[in-house]
N, CA, C and O atoms as a GROMACS GRO file, in nm:
protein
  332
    1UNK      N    1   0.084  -0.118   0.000
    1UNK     CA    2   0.000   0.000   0.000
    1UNK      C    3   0.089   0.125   0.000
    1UNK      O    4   0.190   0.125   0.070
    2UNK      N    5   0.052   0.247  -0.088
    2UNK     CA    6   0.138   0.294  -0.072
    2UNK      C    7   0.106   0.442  -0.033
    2UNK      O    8   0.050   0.522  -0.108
    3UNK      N    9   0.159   0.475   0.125
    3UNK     CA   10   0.052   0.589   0.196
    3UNK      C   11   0.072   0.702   0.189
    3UNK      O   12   0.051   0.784   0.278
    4UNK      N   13   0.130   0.730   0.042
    4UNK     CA   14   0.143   0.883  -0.014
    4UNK      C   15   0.009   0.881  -0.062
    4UNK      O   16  -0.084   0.956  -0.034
    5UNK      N   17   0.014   0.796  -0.128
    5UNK     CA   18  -0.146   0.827  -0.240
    5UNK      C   19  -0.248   0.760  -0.158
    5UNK      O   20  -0.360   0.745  -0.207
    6UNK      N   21  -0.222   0.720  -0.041
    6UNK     CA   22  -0.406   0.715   0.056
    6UNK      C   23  -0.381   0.831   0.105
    6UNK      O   24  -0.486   0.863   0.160
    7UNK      N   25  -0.304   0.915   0.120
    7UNK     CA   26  -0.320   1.058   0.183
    7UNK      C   27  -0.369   1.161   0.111
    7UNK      O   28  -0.463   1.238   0.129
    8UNK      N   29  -0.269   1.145   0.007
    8UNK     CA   30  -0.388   1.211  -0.093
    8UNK      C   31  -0.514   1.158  -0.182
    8UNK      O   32  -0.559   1.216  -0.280
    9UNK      N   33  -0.543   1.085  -0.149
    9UNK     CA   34  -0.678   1.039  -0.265
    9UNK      C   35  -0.776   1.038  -0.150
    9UNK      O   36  -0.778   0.965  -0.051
   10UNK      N   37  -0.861   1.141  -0.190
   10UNK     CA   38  -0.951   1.169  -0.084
   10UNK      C   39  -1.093   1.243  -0.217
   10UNK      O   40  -1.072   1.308  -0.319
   11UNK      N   41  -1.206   1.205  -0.169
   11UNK     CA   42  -1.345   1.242  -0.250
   11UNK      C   43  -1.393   1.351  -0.179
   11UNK      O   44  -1.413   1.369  -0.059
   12UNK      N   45  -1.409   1.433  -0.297
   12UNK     CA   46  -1.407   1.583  -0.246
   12UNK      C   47  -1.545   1.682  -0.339
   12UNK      O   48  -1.595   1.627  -0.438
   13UNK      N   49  -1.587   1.798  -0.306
   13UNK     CA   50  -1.719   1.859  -0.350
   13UNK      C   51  -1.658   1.959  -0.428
   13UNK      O   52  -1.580   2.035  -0.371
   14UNK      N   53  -1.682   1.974  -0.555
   14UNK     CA   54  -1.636   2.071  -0.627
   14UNK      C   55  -1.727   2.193  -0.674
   14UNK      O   56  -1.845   2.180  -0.707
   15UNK      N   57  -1.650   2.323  -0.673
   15UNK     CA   58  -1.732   2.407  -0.758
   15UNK      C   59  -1.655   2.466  -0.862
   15UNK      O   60  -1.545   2.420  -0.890
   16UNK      N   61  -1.711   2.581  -0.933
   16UNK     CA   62  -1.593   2.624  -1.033
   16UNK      C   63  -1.499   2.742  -1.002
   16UNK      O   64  -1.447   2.824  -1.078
   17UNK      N   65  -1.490   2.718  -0.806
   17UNK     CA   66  -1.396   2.791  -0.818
   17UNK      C   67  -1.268   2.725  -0.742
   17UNK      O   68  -1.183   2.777  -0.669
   18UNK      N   69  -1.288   2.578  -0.792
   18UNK     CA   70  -1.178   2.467  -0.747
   18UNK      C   71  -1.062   2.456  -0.850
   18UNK      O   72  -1.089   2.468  -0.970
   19UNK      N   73  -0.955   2.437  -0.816
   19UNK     CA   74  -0.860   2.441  -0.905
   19UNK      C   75  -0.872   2.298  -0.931
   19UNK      O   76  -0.874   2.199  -0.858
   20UNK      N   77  -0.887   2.328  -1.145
   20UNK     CA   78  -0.914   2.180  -1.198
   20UNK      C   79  -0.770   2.128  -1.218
   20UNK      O   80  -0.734   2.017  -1.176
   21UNK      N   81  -0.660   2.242  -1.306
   21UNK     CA   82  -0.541   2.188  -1.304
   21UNK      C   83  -0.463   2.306  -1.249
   21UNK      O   84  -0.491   2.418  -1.204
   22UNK      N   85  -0.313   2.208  -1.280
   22UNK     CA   86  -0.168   2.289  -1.210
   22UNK      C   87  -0.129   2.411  -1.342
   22UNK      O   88  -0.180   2.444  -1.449
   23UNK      N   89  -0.044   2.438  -1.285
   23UNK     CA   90  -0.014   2.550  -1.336
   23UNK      C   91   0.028   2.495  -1.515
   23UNK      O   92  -0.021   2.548  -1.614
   24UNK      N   93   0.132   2.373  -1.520
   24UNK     CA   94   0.132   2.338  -1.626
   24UNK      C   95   0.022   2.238  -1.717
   24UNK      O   96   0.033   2.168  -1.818
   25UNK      N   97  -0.081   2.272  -1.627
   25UNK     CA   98  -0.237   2.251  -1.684
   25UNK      C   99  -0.244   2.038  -1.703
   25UNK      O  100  -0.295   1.973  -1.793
   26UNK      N  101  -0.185   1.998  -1.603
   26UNK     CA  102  -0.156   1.873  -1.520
   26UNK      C  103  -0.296   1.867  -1.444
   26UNK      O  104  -0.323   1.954  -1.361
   27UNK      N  105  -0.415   1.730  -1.482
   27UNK     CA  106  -0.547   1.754  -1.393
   27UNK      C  107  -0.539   1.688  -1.262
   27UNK      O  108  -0.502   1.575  -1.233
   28UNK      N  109  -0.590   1.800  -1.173
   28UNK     CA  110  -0.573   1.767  -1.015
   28UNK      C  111  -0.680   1.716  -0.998
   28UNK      O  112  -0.678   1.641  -0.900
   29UNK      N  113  -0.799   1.720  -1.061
   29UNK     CA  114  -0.897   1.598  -1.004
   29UNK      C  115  -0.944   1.530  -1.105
   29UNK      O  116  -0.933   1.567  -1.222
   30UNK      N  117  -1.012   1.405  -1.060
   30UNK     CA  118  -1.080   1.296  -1.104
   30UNK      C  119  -1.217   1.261  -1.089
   30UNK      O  120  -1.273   1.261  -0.980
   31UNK      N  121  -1.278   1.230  -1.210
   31UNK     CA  122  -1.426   1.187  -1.139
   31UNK      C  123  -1.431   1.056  -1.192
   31UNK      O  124  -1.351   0.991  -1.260
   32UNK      N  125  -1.586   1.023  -1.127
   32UNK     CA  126  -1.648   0.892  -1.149
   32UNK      C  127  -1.793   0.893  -1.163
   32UNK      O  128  -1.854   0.899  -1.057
   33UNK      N  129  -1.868   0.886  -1.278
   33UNK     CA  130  -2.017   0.916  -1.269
   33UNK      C  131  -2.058   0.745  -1.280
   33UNK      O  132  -2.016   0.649  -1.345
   34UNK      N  133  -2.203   0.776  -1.145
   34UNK     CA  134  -2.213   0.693  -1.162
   34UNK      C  135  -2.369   0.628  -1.228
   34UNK      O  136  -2.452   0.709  -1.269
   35UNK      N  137  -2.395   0.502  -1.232
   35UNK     CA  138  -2.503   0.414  -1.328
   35UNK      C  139  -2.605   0.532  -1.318
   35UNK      O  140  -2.665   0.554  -1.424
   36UNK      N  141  -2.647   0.642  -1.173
   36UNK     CA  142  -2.783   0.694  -1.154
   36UNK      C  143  -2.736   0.845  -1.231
   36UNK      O  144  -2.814   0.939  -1.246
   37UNK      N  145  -2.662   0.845  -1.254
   37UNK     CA  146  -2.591   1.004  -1.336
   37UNK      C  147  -2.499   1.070  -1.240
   37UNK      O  148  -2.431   1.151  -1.304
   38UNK      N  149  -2.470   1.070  -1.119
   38UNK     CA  150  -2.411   1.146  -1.016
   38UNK      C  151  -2.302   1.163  -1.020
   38UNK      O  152  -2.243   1.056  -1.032
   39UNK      N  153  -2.239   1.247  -1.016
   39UNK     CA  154  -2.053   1.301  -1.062
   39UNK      C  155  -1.987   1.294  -0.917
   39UNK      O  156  -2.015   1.383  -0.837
   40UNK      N  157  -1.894   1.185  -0.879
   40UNK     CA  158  -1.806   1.212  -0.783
   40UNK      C  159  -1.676   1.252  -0.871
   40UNK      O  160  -1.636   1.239  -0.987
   41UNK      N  161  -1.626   1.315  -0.728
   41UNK     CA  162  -1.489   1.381  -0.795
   41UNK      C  163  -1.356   1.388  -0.669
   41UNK      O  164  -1.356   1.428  -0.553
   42UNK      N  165  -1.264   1.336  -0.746
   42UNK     CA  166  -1.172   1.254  -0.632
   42UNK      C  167  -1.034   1.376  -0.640
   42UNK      O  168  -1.021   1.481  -0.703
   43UNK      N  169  -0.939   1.296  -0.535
   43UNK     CA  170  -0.806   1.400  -0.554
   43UNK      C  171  -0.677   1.373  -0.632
   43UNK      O  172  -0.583   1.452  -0.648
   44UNK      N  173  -0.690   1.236  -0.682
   44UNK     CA  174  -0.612   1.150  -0.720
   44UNK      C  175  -0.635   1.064  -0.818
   44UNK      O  176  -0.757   1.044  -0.820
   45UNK      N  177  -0.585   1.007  -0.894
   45UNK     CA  178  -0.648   0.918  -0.952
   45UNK      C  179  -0.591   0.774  -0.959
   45UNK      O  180  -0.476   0.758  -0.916
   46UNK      N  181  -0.658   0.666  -1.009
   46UNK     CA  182  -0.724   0.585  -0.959
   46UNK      C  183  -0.846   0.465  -0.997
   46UNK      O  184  -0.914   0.442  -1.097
   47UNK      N  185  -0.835   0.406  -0.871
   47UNK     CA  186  -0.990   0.341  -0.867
   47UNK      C  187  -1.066   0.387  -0.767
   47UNK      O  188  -1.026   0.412  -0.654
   48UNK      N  189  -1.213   0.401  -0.822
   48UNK     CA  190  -1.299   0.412  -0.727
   48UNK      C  191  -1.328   0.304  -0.624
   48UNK      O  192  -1.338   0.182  -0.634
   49UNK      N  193  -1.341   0.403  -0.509
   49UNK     CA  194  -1.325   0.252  -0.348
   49UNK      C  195  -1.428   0.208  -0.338
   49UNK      O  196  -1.463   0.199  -0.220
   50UNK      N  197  -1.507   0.170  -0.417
   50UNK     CA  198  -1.632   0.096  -0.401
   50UNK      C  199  -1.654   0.005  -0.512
   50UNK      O  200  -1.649  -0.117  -0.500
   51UNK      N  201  -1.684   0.076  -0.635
   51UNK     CA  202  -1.726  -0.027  -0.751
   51UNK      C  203  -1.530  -0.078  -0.834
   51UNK      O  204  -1.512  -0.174  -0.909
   52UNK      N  205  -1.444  -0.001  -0.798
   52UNK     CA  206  -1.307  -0.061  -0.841
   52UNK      C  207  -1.272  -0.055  -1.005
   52UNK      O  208  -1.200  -0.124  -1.077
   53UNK      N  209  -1.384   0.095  -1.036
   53UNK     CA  210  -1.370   0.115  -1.182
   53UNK      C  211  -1.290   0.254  -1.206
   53UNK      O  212  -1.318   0.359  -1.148
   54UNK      N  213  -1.183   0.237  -1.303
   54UNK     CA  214  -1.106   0.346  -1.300
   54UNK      C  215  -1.111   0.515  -1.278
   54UNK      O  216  -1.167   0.560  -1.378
   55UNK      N  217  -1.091   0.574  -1.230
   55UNK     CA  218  -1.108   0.714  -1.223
   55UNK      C  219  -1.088   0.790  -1.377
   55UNK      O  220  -0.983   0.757  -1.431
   56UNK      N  221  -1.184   0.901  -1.468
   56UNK     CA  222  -1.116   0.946  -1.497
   56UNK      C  223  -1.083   1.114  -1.511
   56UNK      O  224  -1.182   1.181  -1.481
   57UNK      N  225  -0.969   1.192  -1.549
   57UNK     CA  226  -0.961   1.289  -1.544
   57UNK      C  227  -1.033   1.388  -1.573
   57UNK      O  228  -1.112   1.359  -1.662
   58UNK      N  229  -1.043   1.503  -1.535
   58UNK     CA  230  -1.126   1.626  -1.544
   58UNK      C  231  -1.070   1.678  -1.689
   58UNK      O  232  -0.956   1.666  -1.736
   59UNK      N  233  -1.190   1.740  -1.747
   59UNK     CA  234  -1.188   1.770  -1.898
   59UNK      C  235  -1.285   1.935  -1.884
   59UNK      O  236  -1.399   1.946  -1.840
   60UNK      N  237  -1.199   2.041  -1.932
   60UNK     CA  238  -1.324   2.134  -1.957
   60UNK      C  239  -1.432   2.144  -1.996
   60UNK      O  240  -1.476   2.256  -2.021
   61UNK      N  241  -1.502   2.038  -2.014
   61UNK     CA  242  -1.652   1.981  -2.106
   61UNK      C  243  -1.685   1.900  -1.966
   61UNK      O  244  -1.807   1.893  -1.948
   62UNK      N  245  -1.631   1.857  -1.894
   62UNK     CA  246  -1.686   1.786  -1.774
   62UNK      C  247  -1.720   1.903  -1.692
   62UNK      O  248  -1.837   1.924  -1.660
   63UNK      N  249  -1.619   1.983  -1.653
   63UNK     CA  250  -1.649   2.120  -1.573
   63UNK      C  251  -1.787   2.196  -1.574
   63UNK      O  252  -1.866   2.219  -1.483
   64UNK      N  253  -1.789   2.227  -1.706
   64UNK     CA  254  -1.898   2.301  -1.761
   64UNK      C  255  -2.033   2.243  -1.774
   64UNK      O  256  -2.144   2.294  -1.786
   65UNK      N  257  -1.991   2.126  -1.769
   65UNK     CA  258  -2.160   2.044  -1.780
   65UNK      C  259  -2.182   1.933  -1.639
   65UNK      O  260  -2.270   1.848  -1.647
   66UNK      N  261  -2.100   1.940  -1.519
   66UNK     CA  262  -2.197   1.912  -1.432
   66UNK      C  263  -2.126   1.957  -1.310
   66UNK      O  264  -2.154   1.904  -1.202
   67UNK      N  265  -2.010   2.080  -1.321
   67UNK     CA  266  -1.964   2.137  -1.168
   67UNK      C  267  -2.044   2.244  -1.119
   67UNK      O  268  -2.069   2.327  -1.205
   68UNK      N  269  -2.090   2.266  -1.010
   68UNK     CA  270  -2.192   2.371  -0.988
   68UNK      C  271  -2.109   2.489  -0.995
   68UNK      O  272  -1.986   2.479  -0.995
   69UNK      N  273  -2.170   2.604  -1.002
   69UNK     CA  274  -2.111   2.741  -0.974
   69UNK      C  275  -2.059   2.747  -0.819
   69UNK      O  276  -1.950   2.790  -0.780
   70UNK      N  277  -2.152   2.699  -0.749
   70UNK     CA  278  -2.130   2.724  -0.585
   70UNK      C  279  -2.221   2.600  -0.521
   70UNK      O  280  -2.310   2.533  -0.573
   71UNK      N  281  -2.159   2.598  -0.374
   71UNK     CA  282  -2.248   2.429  -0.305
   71UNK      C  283  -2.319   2.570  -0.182
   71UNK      O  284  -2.269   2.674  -0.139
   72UNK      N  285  -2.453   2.507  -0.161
   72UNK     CA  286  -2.528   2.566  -0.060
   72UNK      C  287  -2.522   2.464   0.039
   72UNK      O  288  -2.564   2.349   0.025
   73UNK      N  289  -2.469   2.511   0.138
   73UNK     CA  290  -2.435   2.457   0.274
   73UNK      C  291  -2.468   2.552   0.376
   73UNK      O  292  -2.435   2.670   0.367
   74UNK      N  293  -2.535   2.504   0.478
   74UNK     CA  294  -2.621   2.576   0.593
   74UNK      C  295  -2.498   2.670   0.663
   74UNK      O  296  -2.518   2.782   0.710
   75UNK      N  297  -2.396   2.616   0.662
   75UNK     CA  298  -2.245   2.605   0.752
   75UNK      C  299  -2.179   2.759   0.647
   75UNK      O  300  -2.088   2.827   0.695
   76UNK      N  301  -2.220   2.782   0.553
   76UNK     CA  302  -2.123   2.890   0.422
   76UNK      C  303  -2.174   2.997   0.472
   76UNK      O  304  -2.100   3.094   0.455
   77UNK      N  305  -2.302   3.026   0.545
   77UNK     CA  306  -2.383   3.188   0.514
   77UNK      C  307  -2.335   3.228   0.647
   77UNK      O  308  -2.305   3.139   0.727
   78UNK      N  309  -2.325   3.344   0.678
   78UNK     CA  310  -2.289   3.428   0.783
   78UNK      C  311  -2.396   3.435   0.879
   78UNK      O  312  -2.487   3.494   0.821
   79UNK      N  313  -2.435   3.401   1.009
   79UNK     CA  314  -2.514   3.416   1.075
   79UNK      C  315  -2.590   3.525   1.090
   79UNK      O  316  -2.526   3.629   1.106
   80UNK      N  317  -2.760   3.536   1.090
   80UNK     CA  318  -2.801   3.659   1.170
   80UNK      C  319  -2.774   3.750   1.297
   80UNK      O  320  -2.745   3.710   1.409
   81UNK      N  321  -2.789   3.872   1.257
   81UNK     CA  322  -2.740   3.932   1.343
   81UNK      C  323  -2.845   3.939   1.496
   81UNK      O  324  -2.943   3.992   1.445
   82UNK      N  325  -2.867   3.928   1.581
   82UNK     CA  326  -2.946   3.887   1.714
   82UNK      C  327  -2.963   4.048   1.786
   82UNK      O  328  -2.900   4.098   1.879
   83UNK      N  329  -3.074   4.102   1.704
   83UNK     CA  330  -3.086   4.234   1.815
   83UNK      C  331  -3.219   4.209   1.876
   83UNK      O  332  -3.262   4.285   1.963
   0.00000   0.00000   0.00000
């Protein structure tokens, strides 16, 4: 096993303001859609830890057609103010 890449290969929530690649345009993430349509998207690539089918790389046509602009999470908005 080799525990560089379990440290980094970790499944992660993307939006489009995630860095897809490196500077020399090298793709930092991976997805996996699966049978019901659903886009996971990993840090590494790979196999997926469940079904054991290859990961594959992020493509500007993948970006654009199923990364959200932004994730709504209860935890992102700034609390009311309590007067």
């Amino acid at each position: 096993m080799d525990r560089v890449k379990l440290n980094s290969f970790k499944k992660v929530e993307v939006t489009m303001a995630t860095d897809f690649f490196s500077e020399d345009e090298k793709p930092l993430i991976w997805y996996f859609k699966t049978k019901g349509g659903e886009m996971e998207f990993f840090t590494a690539p790979g196999l997926h830890p469940i079904t054991g089918e290859t990961l594959r790389k992020i493509t500007p046509y993948i970006i654009e057609t199923y990364v959200p602009l932004h994730i709504n999470n209860t935890d992102s908005f700034l609390p009311r103010n309590q007067e």
